[in-house]
C-alpha positions in Angstrom: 95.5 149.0 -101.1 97.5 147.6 -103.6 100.8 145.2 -102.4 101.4 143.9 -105.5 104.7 145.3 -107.4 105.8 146.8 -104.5 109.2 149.1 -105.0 109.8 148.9 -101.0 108.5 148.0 -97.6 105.9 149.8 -96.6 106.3 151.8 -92.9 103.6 152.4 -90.9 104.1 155.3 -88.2 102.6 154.9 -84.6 100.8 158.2 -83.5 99.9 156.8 -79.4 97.1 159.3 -78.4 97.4 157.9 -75.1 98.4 159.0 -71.4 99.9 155.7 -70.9 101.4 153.5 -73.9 104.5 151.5 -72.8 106.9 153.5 -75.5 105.6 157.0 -75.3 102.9 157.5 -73.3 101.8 160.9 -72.8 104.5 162.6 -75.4 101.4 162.7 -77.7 98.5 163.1 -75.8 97.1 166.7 -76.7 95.5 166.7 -80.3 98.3 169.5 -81.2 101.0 166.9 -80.1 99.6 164.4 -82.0 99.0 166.3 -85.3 102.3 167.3 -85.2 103.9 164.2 -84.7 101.6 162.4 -87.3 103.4 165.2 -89.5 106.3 164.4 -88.8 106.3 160.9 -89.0 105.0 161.1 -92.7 108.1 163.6 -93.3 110.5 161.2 -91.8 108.9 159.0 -94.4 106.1 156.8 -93.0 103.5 155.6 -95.9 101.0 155.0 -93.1 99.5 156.7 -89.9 98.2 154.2 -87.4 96.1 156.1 -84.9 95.4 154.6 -81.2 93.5 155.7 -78.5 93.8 153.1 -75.7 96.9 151.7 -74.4 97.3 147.7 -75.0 100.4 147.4 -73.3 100.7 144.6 -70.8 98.7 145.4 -68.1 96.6 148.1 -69.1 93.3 148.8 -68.3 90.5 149.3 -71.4 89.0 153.2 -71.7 85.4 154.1 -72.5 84.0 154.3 -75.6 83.7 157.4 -75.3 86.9 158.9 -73.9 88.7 156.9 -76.7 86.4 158.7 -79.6 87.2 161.7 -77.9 91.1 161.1 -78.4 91.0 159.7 -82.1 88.6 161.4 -83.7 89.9 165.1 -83.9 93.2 163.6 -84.5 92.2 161.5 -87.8 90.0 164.7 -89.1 93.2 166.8 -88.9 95.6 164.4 -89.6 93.2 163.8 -93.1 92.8 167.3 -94.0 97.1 167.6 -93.8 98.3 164.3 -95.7 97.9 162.6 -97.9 98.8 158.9 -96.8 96.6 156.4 -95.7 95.7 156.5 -91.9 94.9 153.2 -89.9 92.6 153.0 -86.7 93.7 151.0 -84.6 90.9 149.8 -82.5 88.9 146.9 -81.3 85.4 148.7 -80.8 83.2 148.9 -83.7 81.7 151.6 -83.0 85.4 153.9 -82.8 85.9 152.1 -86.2 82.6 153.6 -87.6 83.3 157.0 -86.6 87.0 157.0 -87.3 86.3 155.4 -90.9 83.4 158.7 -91.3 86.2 160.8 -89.8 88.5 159.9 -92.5 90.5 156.8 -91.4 91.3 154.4 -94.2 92.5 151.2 -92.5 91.0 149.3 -89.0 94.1 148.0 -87.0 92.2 145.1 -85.0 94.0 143.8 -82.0 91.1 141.4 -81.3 91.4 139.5 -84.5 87.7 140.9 -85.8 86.7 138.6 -83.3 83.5 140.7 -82.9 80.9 140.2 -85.4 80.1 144.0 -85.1 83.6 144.7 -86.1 83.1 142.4 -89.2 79.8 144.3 -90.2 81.4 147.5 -90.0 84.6 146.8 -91.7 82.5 144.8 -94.6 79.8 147.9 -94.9 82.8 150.3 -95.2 85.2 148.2 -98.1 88.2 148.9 -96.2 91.8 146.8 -96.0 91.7 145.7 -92.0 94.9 144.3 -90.1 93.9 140.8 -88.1 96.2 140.3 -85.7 96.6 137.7 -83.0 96.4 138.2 -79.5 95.9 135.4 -76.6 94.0 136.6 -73.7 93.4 140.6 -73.5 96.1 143.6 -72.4 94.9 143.4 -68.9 96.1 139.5 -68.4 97.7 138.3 -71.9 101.1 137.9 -70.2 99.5 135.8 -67.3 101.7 132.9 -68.3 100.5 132.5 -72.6 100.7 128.9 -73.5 101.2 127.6 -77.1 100.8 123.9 -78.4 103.2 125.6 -81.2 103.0 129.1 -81.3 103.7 129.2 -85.3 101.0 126.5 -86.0 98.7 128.0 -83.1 98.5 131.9 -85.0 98.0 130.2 -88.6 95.5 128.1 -87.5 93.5 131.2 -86.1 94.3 133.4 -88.8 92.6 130.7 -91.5 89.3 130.9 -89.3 89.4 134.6 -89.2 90.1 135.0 -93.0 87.3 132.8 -94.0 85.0 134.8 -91.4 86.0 137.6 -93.3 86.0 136.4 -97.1 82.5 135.1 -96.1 81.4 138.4 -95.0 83.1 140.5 -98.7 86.0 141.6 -96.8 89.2 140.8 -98.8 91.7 143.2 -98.3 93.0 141.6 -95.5 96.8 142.3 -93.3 98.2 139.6 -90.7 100.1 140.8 -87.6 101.3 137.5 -85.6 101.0 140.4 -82.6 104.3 139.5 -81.3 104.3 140.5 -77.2 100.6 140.0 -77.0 100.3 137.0 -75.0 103.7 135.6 -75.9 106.4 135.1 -73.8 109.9 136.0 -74.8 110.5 132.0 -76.8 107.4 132.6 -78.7 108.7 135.8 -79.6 111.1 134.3 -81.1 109.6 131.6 -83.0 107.4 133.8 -85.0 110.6 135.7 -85.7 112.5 132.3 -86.5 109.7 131.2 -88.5 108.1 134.7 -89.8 108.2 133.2 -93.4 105.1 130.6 -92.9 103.0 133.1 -92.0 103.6 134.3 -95.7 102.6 131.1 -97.1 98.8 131.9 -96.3 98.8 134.9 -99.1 98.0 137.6 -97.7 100.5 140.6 -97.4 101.7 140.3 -93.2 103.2 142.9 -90.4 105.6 143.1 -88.3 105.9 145.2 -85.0 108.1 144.3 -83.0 109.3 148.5 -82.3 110.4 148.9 -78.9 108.8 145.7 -77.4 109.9 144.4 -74.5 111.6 141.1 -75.3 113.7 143.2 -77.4 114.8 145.4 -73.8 115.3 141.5 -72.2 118.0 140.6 -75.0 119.4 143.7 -75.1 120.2 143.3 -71.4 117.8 145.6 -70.2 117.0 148.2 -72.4 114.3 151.1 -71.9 111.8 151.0 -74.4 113.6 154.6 -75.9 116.7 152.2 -76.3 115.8 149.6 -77.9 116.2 151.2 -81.7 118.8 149.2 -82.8 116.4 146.0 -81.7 114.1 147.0 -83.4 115.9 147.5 -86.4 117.5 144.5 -86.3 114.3 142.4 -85.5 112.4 144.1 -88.3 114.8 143.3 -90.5 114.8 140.2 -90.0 111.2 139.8 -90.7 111.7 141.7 -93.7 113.9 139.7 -95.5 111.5 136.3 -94.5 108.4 138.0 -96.5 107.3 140.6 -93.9 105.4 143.6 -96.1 104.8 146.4 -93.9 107.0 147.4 -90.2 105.2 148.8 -87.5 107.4 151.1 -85.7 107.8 154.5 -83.8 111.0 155.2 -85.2 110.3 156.1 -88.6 113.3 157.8 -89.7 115.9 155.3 -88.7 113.7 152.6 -89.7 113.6 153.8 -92.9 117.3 154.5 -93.3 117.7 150.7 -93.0 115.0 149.3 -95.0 116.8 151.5 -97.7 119.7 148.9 -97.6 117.4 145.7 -97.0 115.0 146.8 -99.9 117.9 147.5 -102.3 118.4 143.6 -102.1 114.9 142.4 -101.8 113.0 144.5 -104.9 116.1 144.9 -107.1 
């Protein structure tokens, strides 16, 4: 993929093939569902699909192998055969990353970091952009109390060792997602919000998904997850305008409306 001359932030759409994600688990689950709301998204203007299978909310419990090819995989071959924009897998098993990339994926979302050297291989063999993002811990315990000598410093610091694991290994499309609310309590949050700009100092384009996270429902006095758009929107933003390239988010369509304004200052 190509971020250089950008005309506008670029959105990526969360399709949650899952029976159990924190924002919308379950809304999705059926292959039809999902199709359709892959569809939509890119309508609403998304110019990427991120596909997930397992749940990495707080908490969660990892699925088979097997149960989460049998999730993705239909989803990404229809999904290909109906748009035209790039889908992303988002996955930390190599072997879903194989089959999804055969089935038409374009992009691997890696949670773990491409901490496995599996994951590396595949995503090397393949040529394709992947997203490194940080996580401490796993979903099951990451918010068991995450501790940071500096959170900031802490993420750079691993993202340099995984970027030269990956230049090392030919892979140099490469997206950084500081993974804010995995394994980061609500002031670390906020640092790598504060300080989203020197995670652009390391070159490489960098994400932010912060959509209806929970730190945003804990300053917005309690918010549900489905009420946390104008957080998200305003969190995003802020990222935006410190260097952030591409939004995560399940709200395409609103999301969009305001990047509309924010992008009229930042590319023009």
């Amino acid at each position: 993929m190509n971020f250089e001359n950008l005309s506008h932030t670029l959105i990526i759409g969360v399709v949650n093939v899952t029976p159990d994600s924190f924002s919308d688990g379950g809304e999705y689950f059926s292959v039809e569902k999902a199709v359709e709301h892959g569809m939509q998204l890119v309508n609403d203007g998304a110019d990427i699909l991120d596909i997930g299978g397992e749940s990495s909310r707080p908490g969660s419990d990892p699925v088979s192998q097997e149960e989460e090819l049998k999730r993705v995989i239909p989803v990404i071959e229809r999904l290909r055969s109906l748009v035209t924009v790039p889908i992303s897998l988002d996955t930390y098993k190599w072997q879903v990353a194989e089959a999804g990339l055969k089935a038409g994926a374009d992009i691997i979302n890696d949670i773990s970091g491409l901490r496995d050297a599996r994951m590396v291989e595949v995503v090397a063999q393949h040529k394709c952009p992947v997203i490194i993002m940080h996580m401490q811990g796993d979903p099951k315990s990451m918010q068991n109390n995450p501790v940071y000598g500096d959170v900031v410093d802490d993420i750079k610091t691993f993202f340099e060792q995984r970027i030269k694991v990956a230049k090392k290994n030919g892979i140099n499309e490469i997206i950084l997602d500081p993974g804010i609310g995995f394994g980061k309590k609500l002031e670390h949050n906020l640092d790598i919000l504060r300080r989203f700009e020197e995670f652009c100092t390391l070159g490489y384009p960098v994400l932010i998904g912060t959509s209806r996270k929970s730190f945003l429902g804990t300053l917005m006095g309690g918010a549900g997850p489905k009420e946390r758009l104008e957080g998200t929107i305003a969190s995003s933003i802020m990222a935006v305008m410190k260097g952030a390239t591409l939004v995560r988010v399940h709200d395409v369509k609103e999301i969009k409306k305001a990047l509309k304004v924010v992008d009229g200052v930042r590319y023009r």
